[in-house]
C-alpha positions, 0 to 999 in steps of 0.5 A, a space after each residue: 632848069 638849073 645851071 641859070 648862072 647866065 650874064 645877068 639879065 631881068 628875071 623872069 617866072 620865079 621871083 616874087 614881086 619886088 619887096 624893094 629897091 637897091 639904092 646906090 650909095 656913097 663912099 663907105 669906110 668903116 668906125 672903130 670906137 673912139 675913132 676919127 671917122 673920115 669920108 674915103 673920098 678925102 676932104 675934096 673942096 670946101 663947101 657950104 657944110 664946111 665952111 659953116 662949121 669952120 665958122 663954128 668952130 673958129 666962133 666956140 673957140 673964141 667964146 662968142 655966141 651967135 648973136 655975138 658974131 651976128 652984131 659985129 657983122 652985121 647980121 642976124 642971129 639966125 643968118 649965122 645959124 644958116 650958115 654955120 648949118 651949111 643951109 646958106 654959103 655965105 658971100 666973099 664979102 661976109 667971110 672977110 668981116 667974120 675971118 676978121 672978126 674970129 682972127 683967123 684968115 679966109 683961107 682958114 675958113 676955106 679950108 676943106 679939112 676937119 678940124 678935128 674927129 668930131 667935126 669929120 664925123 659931124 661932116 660926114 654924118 650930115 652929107 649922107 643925111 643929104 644924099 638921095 640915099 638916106 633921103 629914099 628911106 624916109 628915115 627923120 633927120 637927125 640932129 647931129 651937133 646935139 649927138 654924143 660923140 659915141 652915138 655920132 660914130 654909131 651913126 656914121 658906122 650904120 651909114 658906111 655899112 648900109 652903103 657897102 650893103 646897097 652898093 653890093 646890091 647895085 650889082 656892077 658887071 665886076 660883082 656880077 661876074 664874081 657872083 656867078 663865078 662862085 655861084 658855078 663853083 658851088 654847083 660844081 662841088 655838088 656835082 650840079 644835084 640838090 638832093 633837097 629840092 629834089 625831095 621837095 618835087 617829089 613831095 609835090 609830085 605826090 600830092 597831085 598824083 603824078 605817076 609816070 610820064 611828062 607832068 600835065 597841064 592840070 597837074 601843075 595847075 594842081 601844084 598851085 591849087 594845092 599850096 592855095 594859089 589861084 591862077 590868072 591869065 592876064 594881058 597886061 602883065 608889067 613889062 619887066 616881068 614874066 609872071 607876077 606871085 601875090 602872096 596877100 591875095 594868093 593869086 599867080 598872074 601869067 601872061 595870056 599871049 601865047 604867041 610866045 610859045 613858053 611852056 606854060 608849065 614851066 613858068 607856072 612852076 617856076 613862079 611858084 618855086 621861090 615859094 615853095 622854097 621859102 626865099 626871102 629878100 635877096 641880101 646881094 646878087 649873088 643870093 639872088 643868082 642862088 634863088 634863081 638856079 634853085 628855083 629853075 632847079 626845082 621847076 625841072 625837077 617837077 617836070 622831069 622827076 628824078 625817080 623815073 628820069 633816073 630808071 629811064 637814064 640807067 636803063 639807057 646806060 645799061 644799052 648805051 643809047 644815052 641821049 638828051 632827045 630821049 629825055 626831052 621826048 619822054 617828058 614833053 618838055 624843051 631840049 635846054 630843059 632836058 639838057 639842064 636836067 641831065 646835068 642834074 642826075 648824070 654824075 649823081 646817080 650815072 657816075 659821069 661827069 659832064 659839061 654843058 653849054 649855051 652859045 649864042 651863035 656869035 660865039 659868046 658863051 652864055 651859060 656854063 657848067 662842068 665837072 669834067 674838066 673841060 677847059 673853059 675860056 675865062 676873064 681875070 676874074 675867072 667868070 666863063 659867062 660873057 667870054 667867046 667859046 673856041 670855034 673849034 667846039 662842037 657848040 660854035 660848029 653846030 652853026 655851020 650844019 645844015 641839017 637843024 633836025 637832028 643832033 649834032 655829034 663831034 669829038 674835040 681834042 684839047 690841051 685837057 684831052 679828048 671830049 666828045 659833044 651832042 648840040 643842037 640849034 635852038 629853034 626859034 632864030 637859031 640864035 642859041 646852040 645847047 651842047 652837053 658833053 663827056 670826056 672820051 673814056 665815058 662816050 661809050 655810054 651814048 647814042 651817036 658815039 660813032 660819028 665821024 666829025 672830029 676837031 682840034 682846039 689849041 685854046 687858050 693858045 690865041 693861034 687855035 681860033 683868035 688870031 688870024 693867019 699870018 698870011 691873012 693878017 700881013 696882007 690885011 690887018 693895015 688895008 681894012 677897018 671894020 665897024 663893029 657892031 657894039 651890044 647896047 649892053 656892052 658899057 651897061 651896068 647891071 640893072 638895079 633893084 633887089 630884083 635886078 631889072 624889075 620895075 617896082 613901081 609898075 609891079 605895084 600898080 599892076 597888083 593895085 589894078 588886079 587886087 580883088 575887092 570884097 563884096 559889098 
């Protein structure tokens, strides 16, 4: 499949086995040479660190030593090193004797500031050392008041920018959004067809003697068995996984539950795509969001191969008998993959441009694509994914028909103009609706173009299908009060990881439990 650019959510057959963990970070800013490096989040409040280099600071000044100031408070050496190291937070009691005896008042110790850009650097330098994210990379500690000035600000700069970095990678639903936002605009610049992957599947199609037809189950094992892969079926494949690649060992792991009801080809494939293609780590969520629609991508292109779905497609134009359940029969493979795939080819090699839905039977949208000028509802940060399609769309009506066999057809006028849809219900729950469309001058072209269901949508105008009627809202809006059914994902961030919603940790003992040992 292709257009996966979906609300996020854990990946499934394709990604490979997690090479690392995104680590959330602190503030981040940025060094200049020469530069007072500060934290963005200011001074805030004094503590252990700042005190004890105000006490270092205050001591230098003043020409004393360490074992100087020890004696005239009554403490050892090493005790003065502790706090001025920010190890020990010295008592009331001992910052009175050493603001005493430094000539300066308590408060100056207090004071949260820097005194200058050294001791911000030095500060700042220490405090990311201390944080879980520099602890997580098993990095040594570094001695900071020993660093030049000009190696100090390196330092501080490499944290800033490895914390903008994993921040990114933390994925918030904001970047998320983002992310998918240009992902769809990239896809749309290309009419949704990637004459490279598509080359790749025909290369790979060739290599295991595919001619026509849907692709075997032993066609696609061959897939695999060309590239050197052994496959195993296993019943404990980790959780938070649909297929596990081990590339030191060449092995695929698929689950062996068949209850399920996946195609085992598609996974199969799919796991082997970010493969084939050559990904690397994921730099940011929007590189992974790419992977994922490449890898989806060419597993669709092997199942339903350009060169025969594109002779098959022309000859149905020629007859205007155009369908998705055509392209679904003739393959052996799942409406949403049918429906993903026409969107691939359609404008690249049949001059339509289209539109393409997934709606959760709620009515929030939950993947989308078009070329054809459809209007999408979108959020500020123009992201369509998440946001509730009008229901006057032939996506939300196909819930409201009783006859789930066949396809739903229906013509929408909108303010962009006049669009007509074919949708289907998913099985399984009837939780999802698959709808795929053109605008009216190229509806000639497809089986079902005769139907007479017809609807309006006004949207974005809210009194299309947001707002309730006047008359209901006078009557009601002040004598009821609902209790919304909120989504457990509703305040939830993006799952973390370079694989977002991967456990590494149960990834790594799976592959530990499974990894073949040599013969004795």
């Amino acid at each position: 499949m292709t257009n996966d650019t979906a609300a996020p959510a854990p990946p499934g057959a394709g990604e490979r086995g997690p090479r690392g963990d995104a680590l959330v970070a602190g503030g981040v800013g940025t060094v200049g040479a020469g530069a007072a490096a500060a934290p963005e989040s200011g001074p805030g409040e004094a503590d252990a660190l700042s005190i004890g280099r105000r006490i270092r600071h205050y001591r230098t000044e003043r020409g004393l030593t360490l074992a100087q100031l020890g004696a005239a408070v009554d403490r050892a050496a090493s005790q003065i090193s502790a706090f001025e190291n920010g190890r020990r937070e010295p008592s009331v009691s001992l910052l009175r004797a050493c603001a005493k005896e430094l000539g300066v008042t308590v408060a100056d110790l207090l004071d949260p500031r820097p005194v200058d850009a050294r001791q911000a650097l030095e500060l700042e330098a220490e405090r990311n050392q201390e944080s879980a994210l520099y602890s997580s990379l098993g990095l040594p500690h570094v001695r900071v008041k020993s660093q030049p000035t000009e190696t100090l600000e390196a330092i501080v700069g490499l944290q800033r920018a490895l914390g903008r970095v994993l921040e990114q990678r933390a994925a918030t639903p904001e970047e998320a959004r983002r992310a998918n936002r240009m992902l769809r605009e990239q896809m749309r610049a290309k009419d949704n067809h990637f004459p490279d992957i598509e080359a790749a599947a025909a290369g790979l199609l060739a290599t295991v003697g595919y001619d026509s037809g849907p692709l075997t189950q032993r066609q696609a094992a061959g897939v695999a068995e060309h590239l050197g892969f052994t496959l195993h079926y296993v019943p404990d494949l980790p959780r938070s996984t649909r297929s596990v690649l081990d590339e030191k060992n060449n092995r695929i792991y698929l689950s062996n539950d068949t209850s399920a009801g996946q195609d085992a080809r598609s996974q199969l494939l799919t796991t082997l795509a970010s493969h084939i293609l050559e990904h690397t780590t994921p730099k940011n969520f929007q590189d992974f969001l790419l992977q994922r629609v490449e890898a989806n991508y060419l597993a669709a292109a092997l199942l339903v191969p350009e060169k025969s779905a594109v002779a098959m497609l022309q000859t149905a134009k020629k007859n205007r008998q155009i369908s998705i359940e055509g392209l679904r029969d003739q393959y052996g493979v799942s409406y949403e993959t049918a429906a993903h795939r026409f969107t691939n080819l359609a404008t690249a090699h049949l001059d339509l441009p289209v539109h393409f839905m997934k709606v959760h039977n709620s009515g929030t949208i939950y993947k989308a694509y078009s070329n054809d000028g459809l209007p999408f509802p979108t959020d500020p940060l123009g992201s369509v994914e998440g946001q509730y399609g009008c229901k006057r769309f032939t996506s939300r009506t196909v819930f409201t028909t009783e006859d789930r066999f066949s396809p739903y057809f229906q013509y929408t006028d909108t303010p962009a103009g006049t669009f007509w849809c074919t949708a289907r219900v998913l099985p399984g729950g009837g939780d999802f609706s698959i709808s795929v469309g053109v605008p009216f001058q190229h509806v000639k072209w497809f089986w079902g173009q005769d139907t007479p269901h017809r609807s309006e949508s006004r949207c974005p105008d809210p009194t299309c299908c947001r707002q309730p009627p006047a008359e209901l809202a006078a009557k009601w809006e002040h004598a009821s009060w609902p209790s919304a059914r909120t989504h457990a994902s509703l305040l939830a961030a993006v799952p973390p990881g370079v694989f977002p919603g991967v456990d590494t940790t149960e990834v790594y003992q799976f592959l530990e439990r499974h990894e073949p040992h040599p013969p004795l």
